[in-house]
N, C-alpha and C positions, 0 to 999 in steps of 0.2 A: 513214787511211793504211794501204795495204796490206800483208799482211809482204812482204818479200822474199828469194830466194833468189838463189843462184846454182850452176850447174849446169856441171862440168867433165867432160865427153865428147867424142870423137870418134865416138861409135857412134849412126847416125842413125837407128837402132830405140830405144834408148834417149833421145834428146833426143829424138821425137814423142812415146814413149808420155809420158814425163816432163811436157812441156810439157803437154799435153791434162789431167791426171794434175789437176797445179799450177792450173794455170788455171779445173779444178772446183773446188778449194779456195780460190781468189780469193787466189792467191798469185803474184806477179809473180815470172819469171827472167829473169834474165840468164845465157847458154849462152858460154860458153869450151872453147876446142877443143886450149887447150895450158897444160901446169903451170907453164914458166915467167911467162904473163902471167897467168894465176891467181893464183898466188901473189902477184903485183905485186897484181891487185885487191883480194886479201883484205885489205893490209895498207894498200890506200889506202878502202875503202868496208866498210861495218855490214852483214852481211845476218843474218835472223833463219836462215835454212837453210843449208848450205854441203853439196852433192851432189857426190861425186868419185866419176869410175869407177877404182879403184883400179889394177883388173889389167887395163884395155885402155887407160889413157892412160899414155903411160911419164913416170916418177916421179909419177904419180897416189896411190903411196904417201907421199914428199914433200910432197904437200901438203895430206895431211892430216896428217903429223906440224907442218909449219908452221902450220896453222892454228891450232893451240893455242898459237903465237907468237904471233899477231897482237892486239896491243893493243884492236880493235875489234872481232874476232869468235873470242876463246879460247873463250867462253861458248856461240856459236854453235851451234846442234842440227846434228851432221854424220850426212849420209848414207852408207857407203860400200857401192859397188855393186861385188859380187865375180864372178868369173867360174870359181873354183876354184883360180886360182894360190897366191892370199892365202887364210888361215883364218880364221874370222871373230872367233876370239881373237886374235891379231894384230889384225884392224881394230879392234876395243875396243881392244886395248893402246895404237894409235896414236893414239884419242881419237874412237873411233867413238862415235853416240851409238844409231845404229841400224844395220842389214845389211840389204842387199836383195843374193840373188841373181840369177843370168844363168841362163837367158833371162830379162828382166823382161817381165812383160805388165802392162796396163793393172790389174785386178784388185791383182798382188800391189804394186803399186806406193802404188795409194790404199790398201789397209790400210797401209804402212808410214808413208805421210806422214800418213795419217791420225793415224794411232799417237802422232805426230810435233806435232802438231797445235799441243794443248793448251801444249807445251813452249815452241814456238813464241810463241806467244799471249802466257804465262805471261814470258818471256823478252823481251818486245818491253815488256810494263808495268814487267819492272823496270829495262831500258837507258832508257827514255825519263822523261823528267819533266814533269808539263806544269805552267805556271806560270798560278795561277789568285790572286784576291787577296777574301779573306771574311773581316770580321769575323768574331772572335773573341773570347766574354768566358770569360776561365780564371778559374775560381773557385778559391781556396784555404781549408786550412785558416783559423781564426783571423778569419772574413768579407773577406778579402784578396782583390782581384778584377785582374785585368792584363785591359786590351784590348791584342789582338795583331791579326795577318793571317796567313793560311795560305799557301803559297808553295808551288812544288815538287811537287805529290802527284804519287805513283807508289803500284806498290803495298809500298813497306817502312814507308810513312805520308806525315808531313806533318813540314815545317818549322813554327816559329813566327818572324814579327818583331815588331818593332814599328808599330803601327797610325800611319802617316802619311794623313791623308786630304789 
């Protein structure tokens, strides 16, 4: 499954380089071109990236203060793309995770998501869980042994149940 992002722009040098950018890094977008239905998608869909141009889409600062709202992507790696209005301690304050300046080009854009990457990656193993089912012999002190089955793994570990076969 691919990660996915989503990308809030009206600036269509920034959504080509962007998309071209993503798309080398085998990263699906979805492009939104206004914050209020932005905002609406953040709080209806998961994306591993969330890209706001902060100071060319208006309340593009909005919604990156919302997205640390949203129950399914607080976690979210956020990009914000400044243009000088905003400083880039403000985009941190508001829950930036990284800063890309204007002019963006192709170059500074792949180190930034590159940069971005691992987080990405790392962020997508610990939201998702996949349910797999393996014998289990837990041995204990005292020669005390339980079969179980493993459920659940992601990376913070593994459940145990009890072994129905």
């Amino acid at each position: 499954m691919p990660l996915e992002s989503l990308l809030l722009s009206r600036d269509t040098d920034v959504i080509q380089i962007l998309q071209q950018t993503l798309s080398k890094l085998s990263i699906d977008v979805e492009v939104c071109r206004g914050a209020k239905s932005g905002t609406e998608i953040l709080f209806a869909e998961k994306f591993d990236a969330v890209i706001v141009d902060c100071d060319d889409l208006q309340d593009g600062l909005g919604v990156l203060k919302e997205l640390r709202k949203s129950p399914s992507n607080r976690t979210s790696i956020a990009f914000a793309i400044l243009n000088g209005t905003t400083t880039t301690h403000q985009a941190f304050e508001l829950g930036a995770t990284f800063v890309m300046q204007k002019p963006l080009t192709s170059l500074s854009a792949m180190r930034c998501l590159s940069a971005g990457l691992g987080l990405m990656v790392r962020g997508r193993r610990r939201y998702f869980r996949y349910t797999v089912e393996l014998e289990v012999n837990l041995r204990f002190e005292h020669n005390r042994e339980l079969l179980a089955r493993t459920t659940n793994i992601s990376e913070g570990g593994r459940r145990f149940g009890p072994w129905r076969r």
